[in-house]
C-alpha positions as CSV (number, residue, x, y, z in Angstrom):
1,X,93.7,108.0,90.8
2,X,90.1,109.0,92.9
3,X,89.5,111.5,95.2
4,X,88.5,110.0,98.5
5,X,87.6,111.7,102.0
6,X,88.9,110.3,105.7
7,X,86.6,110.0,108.6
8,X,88.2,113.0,109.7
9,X,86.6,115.0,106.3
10,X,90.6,115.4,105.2
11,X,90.6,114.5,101.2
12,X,93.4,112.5,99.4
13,X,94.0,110.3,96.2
14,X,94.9,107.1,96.3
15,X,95.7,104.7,93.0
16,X,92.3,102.8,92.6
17,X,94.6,100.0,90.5
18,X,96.2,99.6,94.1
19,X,92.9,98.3,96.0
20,X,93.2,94.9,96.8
21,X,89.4,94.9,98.4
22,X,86.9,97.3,100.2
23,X,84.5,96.3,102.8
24,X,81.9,98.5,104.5
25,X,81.7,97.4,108.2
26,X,79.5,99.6,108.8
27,X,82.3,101.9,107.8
28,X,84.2,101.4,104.2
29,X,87.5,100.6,104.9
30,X,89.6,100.0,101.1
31,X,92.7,97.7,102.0
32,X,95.5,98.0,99.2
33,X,98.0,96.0,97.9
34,X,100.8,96.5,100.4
35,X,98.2,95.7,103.0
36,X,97.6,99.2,104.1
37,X,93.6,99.9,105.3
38,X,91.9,103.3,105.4
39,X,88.8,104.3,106.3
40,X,86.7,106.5,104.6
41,X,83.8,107.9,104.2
42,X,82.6,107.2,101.0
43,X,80.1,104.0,100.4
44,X,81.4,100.8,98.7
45,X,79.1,101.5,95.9
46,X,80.8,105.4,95.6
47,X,84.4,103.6,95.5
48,X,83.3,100.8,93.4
49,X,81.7,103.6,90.6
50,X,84.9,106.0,90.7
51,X,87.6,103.0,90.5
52,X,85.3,101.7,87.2
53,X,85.0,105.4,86.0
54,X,88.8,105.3,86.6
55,X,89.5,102.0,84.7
56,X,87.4,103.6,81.5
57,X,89.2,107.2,81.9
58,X,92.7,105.4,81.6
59,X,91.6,102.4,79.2
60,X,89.6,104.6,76.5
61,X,91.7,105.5,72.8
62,X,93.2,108.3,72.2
63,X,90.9,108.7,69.3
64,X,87.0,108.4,70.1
């Protein structure tokens, strides 16, 4: 799950294995799986880094 911000500055968390694609247009706009779009205002690079920081978080052993 990452933390990401509407235009409106309102936070939520969404399920970063649920985004389908993001664009930035010039706003980003991450459209998930169940074809639902929401703009925010984080960059494609910010989404793109917290979804991969996400992916290592969940995929790491339980042992390091």
């Amino acid at each position: 799950m990452i933390t990401v911000t509407r235009l409106n500055g309102q936070e939520f968390i969404i399920n970063a294995e649920k985004i389908r694609y993001i664009e930035q247009t010039p706003d980003t706009v991450i459209c998930c799986d169940t074809g639902e779009k929401m703009m925010v205002k984080e960059s494609l690079q910010e989404i793109t880094r917290r979804a991969i920081d996400y992916a290592r978080l969940v995929r790491r052993p339980l042992t390091d």
